[in-house]
N, C-alpha and C positions, 0 to 999 in steps of 0.2 A: 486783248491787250489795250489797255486809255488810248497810248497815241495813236493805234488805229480807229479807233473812237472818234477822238479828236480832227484826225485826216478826213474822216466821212462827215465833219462836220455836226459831232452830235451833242447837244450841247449838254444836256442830261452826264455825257460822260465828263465833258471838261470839266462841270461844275463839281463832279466828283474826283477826280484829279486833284481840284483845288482842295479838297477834302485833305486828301492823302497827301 
């Protein structure tokens, strides 16, 4: 799930978040 992603701090995933 991104905002556990996010929560771990990964930025790889925010960036992708911002994607979507």
């Amino acid at each position: 799930m991104w905002y556990k992603d996010i929560i771990l701090g990964s930025s790889s995933s925010y960036m992708h978040v911002n994607v979507e």
